[in-house]
C-alpha positions as CSV (number, residue, x, y, z in Angstrom):
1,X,157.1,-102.6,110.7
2,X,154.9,-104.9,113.5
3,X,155.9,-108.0,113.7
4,X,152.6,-109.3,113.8
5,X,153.1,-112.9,113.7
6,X,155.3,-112.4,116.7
7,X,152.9,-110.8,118.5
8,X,150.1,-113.6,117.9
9,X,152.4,-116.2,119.0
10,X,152.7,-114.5,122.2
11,X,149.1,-113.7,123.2
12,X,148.2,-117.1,121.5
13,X,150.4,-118.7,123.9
14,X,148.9,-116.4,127.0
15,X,145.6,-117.4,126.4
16,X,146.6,-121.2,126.0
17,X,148.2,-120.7,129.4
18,X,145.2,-119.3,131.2
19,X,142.3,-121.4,129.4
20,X,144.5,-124.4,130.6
21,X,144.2,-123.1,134.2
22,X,140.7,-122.1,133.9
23,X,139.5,-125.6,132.5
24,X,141.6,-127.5,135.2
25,X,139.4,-125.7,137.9
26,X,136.0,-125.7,135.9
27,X,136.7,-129.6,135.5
28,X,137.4,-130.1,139.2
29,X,135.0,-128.7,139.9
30,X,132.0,-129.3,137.9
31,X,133.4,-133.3,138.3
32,X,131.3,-133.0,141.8
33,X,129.2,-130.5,140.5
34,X,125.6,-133.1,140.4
35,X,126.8,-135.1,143.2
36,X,126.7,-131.9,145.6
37,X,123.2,-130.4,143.8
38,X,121.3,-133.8,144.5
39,X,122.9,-133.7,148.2
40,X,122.4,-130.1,149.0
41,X,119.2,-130.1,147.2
42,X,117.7,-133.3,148.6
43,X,116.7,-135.2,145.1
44,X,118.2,-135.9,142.4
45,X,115.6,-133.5,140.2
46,X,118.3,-130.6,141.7
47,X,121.1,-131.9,139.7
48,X,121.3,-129.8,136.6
49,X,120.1,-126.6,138.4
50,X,123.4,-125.0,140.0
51,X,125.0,-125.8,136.9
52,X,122.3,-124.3,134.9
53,X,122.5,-121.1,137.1
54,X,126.2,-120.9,136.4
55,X,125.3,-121.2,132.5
56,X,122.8,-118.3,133.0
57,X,125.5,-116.7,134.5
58,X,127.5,-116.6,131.8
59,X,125.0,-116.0,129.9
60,X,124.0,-112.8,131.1
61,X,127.6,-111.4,131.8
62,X,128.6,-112.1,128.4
63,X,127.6,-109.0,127.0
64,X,129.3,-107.0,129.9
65,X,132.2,-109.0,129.5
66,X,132.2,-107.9,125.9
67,X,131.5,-104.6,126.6
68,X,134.4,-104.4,129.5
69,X,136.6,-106.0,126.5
70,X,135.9,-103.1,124.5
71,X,136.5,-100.6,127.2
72,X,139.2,-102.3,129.4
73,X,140.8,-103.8,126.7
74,X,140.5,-107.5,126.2
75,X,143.3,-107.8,129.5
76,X,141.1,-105.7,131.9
77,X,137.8,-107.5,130.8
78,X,138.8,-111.1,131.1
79,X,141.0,-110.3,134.6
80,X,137.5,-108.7,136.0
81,X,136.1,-111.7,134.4
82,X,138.2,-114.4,135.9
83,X,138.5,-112.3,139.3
84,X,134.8,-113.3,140.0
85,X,135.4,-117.0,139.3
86,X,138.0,-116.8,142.7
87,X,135.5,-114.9,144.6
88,X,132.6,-117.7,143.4
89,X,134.7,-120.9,143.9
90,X,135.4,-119.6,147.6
91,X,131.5,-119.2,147.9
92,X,130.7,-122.4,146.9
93,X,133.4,-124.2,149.2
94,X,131.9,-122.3,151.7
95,X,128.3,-122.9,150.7
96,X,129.1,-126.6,150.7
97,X,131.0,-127.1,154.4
98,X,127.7,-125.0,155.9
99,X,125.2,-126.9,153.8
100,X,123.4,-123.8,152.2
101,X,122.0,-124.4,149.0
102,X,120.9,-120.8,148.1
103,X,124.6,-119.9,148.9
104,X,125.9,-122.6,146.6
105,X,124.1,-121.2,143.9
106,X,125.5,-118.2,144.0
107,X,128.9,-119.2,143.9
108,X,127.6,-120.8,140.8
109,X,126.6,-117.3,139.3
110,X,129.9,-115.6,140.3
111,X,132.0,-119.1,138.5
112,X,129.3,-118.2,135.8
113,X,131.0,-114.8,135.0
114,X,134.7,-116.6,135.0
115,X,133.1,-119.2,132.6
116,X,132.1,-116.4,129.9
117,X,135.3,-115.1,130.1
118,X,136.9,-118.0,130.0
119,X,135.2,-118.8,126.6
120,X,135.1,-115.2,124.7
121,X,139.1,-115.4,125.3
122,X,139.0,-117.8,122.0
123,X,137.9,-115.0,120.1
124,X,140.9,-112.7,120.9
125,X,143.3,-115.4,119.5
126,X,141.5,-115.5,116.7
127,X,141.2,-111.5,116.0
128,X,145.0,-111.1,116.7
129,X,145.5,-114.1,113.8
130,X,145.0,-113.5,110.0
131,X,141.9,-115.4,108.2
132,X,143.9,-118.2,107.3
133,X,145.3,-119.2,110.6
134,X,142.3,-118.8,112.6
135,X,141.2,-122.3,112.9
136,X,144.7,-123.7,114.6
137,X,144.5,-120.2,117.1
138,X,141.0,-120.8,118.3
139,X,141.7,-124.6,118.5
140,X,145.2,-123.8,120.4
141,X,143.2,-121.9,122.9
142,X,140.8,-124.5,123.6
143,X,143.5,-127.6,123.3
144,X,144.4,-125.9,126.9
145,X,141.5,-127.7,128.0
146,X,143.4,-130.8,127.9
147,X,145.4,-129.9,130.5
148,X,142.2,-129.4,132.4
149,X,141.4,-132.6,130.9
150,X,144.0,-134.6,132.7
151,X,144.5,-132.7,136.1
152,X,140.8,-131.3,136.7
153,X,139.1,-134.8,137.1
154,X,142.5,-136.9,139.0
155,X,142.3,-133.9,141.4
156,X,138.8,-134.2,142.5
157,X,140.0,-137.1,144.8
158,X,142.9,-135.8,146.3
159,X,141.5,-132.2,146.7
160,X,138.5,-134.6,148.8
161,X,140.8,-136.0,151.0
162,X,143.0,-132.8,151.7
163,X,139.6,-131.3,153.0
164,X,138.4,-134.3,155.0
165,X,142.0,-134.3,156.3
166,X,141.4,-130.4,157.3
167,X,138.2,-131.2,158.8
168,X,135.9,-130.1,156.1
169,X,133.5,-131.7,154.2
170,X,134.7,-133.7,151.4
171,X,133.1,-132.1,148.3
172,X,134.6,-128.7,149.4
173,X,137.7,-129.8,148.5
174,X,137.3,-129.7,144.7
175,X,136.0,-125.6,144.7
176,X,139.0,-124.9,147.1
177,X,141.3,-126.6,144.8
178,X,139.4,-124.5,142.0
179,X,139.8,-121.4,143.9
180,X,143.5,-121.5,144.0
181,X,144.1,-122.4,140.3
182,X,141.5,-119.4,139.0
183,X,143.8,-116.6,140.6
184,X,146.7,-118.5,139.1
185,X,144.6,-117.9,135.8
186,X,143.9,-114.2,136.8
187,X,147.6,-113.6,137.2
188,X,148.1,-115.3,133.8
189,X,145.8,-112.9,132.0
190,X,147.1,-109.6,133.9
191,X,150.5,-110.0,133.4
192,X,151.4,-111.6,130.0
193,X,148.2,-110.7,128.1
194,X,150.4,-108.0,126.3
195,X,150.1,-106.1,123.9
196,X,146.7,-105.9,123.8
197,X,144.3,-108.2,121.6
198,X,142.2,-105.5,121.0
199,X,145.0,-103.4,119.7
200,X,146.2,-105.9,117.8
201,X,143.6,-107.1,116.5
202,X,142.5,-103.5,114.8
203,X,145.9,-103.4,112.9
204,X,145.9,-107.6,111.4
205,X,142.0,-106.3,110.2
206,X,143.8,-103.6,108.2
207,X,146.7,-106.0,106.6
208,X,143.6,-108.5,105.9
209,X,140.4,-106.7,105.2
210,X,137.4,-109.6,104.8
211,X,133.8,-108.0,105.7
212,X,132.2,-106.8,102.5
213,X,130.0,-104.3,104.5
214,X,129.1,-100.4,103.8
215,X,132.0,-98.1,105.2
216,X,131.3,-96.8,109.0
217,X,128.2,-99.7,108.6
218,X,128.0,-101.5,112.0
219,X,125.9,-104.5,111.7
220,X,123.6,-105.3,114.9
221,X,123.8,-109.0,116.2
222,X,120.5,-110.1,114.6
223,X,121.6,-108.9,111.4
224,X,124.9,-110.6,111.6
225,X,123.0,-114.2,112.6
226,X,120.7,-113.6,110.4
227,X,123.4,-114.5,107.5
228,X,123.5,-117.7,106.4
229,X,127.1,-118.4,107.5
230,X,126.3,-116.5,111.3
231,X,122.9,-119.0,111.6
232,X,124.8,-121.5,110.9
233,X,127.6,-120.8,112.8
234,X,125.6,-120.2,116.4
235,X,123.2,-123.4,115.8
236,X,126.8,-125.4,115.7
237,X,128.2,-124.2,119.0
238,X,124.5,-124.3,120.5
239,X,123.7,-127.5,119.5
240,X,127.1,-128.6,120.3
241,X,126.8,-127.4,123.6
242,X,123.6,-128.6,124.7
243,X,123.6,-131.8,123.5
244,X,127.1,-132.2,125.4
245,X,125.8,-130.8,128.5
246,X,122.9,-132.5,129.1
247,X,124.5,-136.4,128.6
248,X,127.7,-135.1,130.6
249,X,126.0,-133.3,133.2
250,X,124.1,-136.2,134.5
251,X,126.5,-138.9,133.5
252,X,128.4,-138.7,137.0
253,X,125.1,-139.0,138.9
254,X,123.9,-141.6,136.5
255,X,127.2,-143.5,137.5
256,X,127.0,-142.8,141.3
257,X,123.5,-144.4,141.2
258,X,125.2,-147.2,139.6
259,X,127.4,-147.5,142.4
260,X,130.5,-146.5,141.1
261,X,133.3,-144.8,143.3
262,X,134.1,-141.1,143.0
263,X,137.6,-142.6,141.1
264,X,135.6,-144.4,138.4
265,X,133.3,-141.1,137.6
266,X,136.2,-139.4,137.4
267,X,137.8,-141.6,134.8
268,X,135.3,-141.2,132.8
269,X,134.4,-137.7,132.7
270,X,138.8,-137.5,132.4
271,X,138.0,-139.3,129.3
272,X,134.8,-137.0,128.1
273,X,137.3,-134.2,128.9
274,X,140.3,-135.0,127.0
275,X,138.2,-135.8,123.8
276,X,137.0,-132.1,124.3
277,X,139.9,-130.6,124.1
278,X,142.8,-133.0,123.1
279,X,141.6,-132.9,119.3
280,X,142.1,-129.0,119.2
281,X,145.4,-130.1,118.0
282,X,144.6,-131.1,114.5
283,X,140.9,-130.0,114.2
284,X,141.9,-126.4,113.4
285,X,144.0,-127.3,111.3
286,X,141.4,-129.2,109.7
287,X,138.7,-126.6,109.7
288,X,141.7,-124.1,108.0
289,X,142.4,-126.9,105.3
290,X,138.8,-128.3,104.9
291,X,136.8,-125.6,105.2
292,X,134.4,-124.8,108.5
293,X,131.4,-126.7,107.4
294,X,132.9,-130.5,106.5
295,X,134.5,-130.6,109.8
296,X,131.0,-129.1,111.4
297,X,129.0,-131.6,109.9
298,X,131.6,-134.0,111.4
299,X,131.2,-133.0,114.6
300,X,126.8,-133.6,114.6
301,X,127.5,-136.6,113.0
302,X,129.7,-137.9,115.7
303,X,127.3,-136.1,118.5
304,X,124.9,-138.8,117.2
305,X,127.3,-141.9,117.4
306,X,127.9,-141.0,120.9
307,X,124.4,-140.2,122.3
308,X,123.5,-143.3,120.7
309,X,126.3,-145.6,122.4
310,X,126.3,-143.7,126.2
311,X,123.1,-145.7,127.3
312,X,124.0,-149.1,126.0
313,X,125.8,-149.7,129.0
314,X,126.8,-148.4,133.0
315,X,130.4,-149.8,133.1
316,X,133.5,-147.8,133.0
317,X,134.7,-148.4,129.4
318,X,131.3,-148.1,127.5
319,X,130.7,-145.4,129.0
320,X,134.2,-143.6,128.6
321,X,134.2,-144.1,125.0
322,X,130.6,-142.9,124.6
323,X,131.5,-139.8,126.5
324,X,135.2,-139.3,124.6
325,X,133.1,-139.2,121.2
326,X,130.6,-136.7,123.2
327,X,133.4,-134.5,123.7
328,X,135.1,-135.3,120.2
329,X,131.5,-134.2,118.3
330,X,131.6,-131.1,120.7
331,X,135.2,-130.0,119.7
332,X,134.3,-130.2,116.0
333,X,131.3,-128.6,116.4
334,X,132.5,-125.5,118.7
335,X,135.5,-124.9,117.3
336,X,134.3,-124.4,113.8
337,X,131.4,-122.8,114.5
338,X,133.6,-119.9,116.3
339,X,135.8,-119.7,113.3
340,X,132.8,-119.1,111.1
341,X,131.6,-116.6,113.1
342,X,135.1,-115.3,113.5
343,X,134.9,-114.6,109.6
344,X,132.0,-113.1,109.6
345,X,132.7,-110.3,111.5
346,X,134.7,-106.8,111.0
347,X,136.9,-104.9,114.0
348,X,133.8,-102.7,115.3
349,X,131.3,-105.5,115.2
350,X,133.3,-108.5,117.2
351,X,133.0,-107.7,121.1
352,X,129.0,-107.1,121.3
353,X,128.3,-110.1,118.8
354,X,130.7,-112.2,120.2
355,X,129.1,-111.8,123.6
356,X,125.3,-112.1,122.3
357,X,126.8,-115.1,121.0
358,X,127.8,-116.6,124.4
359,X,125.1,-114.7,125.7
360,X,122.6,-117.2,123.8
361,X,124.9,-119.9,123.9
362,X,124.8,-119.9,127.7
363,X,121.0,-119.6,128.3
364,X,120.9,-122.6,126.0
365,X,122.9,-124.7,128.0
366,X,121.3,-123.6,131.0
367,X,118.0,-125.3,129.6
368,X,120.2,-128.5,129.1
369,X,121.7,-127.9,132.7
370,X,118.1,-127.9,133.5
371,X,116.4,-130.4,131.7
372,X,119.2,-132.8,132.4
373,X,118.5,-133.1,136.4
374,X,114.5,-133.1,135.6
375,X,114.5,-135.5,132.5
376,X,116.7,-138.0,134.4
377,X,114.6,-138.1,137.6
378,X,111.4,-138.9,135.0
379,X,112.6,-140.9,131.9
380,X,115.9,-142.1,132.3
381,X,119.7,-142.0,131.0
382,X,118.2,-144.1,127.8
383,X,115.3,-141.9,126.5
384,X,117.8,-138.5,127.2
385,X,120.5,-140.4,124.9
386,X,117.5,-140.1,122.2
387,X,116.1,-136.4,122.8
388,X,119.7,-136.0,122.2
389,X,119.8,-137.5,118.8
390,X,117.1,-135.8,117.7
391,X,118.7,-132.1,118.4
392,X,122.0,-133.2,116.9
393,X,119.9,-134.9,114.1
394,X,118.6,-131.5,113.2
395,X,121.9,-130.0,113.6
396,X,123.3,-132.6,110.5
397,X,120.3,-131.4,108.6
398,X,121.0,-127.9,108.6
399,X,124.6,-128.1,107.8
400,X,124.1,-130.0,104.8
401,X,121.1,-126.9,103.8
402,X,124.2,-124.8,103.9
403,X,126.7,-126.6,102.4
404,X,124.7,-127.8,99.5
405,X,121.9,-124.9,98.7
406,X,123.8,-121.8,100.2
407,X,127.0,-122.0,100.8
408,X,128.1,-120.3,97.3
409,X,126.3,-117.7,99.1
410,X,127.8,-117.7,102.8
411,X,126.6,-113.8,103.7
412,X,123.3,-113.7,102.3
413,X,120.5,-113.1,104.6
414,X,118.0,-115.8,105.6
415,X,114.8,-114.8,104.2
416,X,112.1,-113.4,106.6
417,X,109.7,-116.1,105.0
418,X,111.7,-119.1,106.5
């Protein structure tokens, strides 16, 4: 007989390793990320905009990604995936020493790619997992963020200096850095990422089947979000997202305009970071004990607490625990929403919904990526802290619709009427 649980452990642990990897260089990176758009760019308008390429990026490569995960296995897709993110980072280090802004972006798009895969590897830990352990797999995976966390951030100065000290410009140094640990990553994925999650996954459906559908019924992705539990589920980790996004995205600039150094942004965004990811280590357990939509509605109600406190002051500390509760909020909200979905679906139906998922979640947060450079330059850090408690106002709201009206109900279908 499989030893299934064996088996989880092992690819559970393989993704942890590479997600850590892949958030270290994401962090690095994206740590400079709005200081080198408003330089390359010339104003500070250009802020959000790479970044927001990068997240359309992902966007759109998350259904290839899905359908390469599906064909390749979930170990050839995510090692084409992450293969790009070298080839990017190298593009924008390259992009940066020359000056060319059109170049930078596209090392944005190809990091884009990486970025999707990066995040649709939560979903194999959680197919390869049975129903009740989901929670704490998909959490594992993204509590390797928090190695990111620490090191992504506290390299950004060092990796500056190496490339001043090699003649290059300073910024560069943080995409070279990133370079280097995103092949680590691909090496990760190629060589331990065995058996295959997609093989796995197939035989843990059999042992646990869940999705009351019609045998040899594949449901499309509109029909799956249009359940109750699968709207529910993508407004968390949109809302999540965006909300997150567009406060962190501009908060280094915001800072840098404050005068602070390059040390004290990245302190704080260290901080935002770890409250991301660090959490992971009891909020899956949480969402398996609690339920998805308690700790959900815990996450928009923190969202709203930090968007709040972020512009009540520029210093260090304010700022650091505004932006720890941003990434806290986030956490909650991503990880159970992908759980949810993760219930919701059967073997056949995962790999395109999952990547219409990210798909959508990605040209979301390319609209915050956006919007965060062009609503800074014209109202401010203080009135974007408020369009921000609006959206995860709204998010509260709908989470207690489910939870209270439908939620005996989780797979119905919204009406068309509504």
């Amino acid at each position: 007989m499989t030893d299934y649980s064996r088996i989880a452990r092992k690819i559970t642990r393989t993704l942890f390793a590479a997600r850590s990897l892949t958030s270290a260089a994401f962090i690095i990176s994206g740590t400079v990320g709005a200081i080198v758009s408003a330089k390359l760019g010339g104003s500070p308008a250009w802020a959000g905009v790479p970044a927001a390429v990068m997240q359309i990026g992902a966007a759109f490569a998350a259904p290839v990604i899905g359908l390469l995960t599906d064909r390749l296995g979930r170990r050839g897709g995510y090692t084409v995936g992450l293969s790009a993110g070298v080839i990017g980072a190298g593009v924008a280090a390259s992009a940066i020493v020359s000056g060319e802004f059109l170049m930078y972006i596209l090392g944005m798009l190809f990091l884009g790619v990486a970025l999707t895969s990066t995040q649709l590897s939560r979903f194999a830990a959680a197919e390869v997992n049975p129903p009740d352990n989901r929670g704490r797999a998909i959490s594992y995976v993204v509590f390797g963020g928090t190695i990111g966390a620490i090191a992504g951030p506290l390299l950004a100065g060092p990796s500056g200096l190496w490339a001043e000290s090699a003649g290059m410009e300073e910024l560069a140094g943080p995409y070279i850095a990133a370079m280097a640990i995103l092949f680590l990553a691909v090496l990760t994925i190629f060589i331990f990422l065995r058996p295959d999650p997609l093989t796995v996954g197939k035989g843990i459906s059999k042992l646990y089947p869940e999705i009351d559908t019609q045998e040899g019924v594949v449901r499309s992705p509109p029909q799956i979000f249009r359940t109750r539990a699968g709207f529910v589920a993508l407004s968390a980790m949109v809302v999540g997202q965006v909300v997150m996004v567009m406060i962190m995205g501009i908060t280094s600039l915001h800072m840098m305009n404050n005068q602070h150094t390059l040390f004290g942004i990245s302190l704080v965004i260290s901080a935002h970071t770890i409250g991301m990811f660090a959490p992971s280590i009891f909020s899956g357990r949480l969402i398996d004990r609690w339920g998805r939509g308690p700790i959900i509605l815990s996450g928009a109600g923190i969202l709203i607490l930090s968007v709040v406190l972020a512009p009540l002051s520029p210093n260090i500390v304010p700022l650091a625990i505004a932006l720890f509760l941003l990434g806290l909020g986030w956490n909650f909200c991503y990880v159970g929403g992908s759980t949810l979905l993760s219930d919701q679906l059967s073997p056949p139906e995962r790999a395109r919904t999952q990547g219409a998922n990210d798909m959508l979640l990605g040209l979301a947060t390319a609209g915050a990526s956006v919007g965060s450079g062009l609503l800074y330059a014209s109202i401010g850090y203080t009135l974007m802290g408020m369009i921000g408690f609006v959206i995860s106002l709204s998010l509260l709201g709908l989470i207690l619709w489910w939870m209270f009206r439908d939620r005996s109900v989780p797979n119905a279908v919204i009406p068309e009427d509504k």
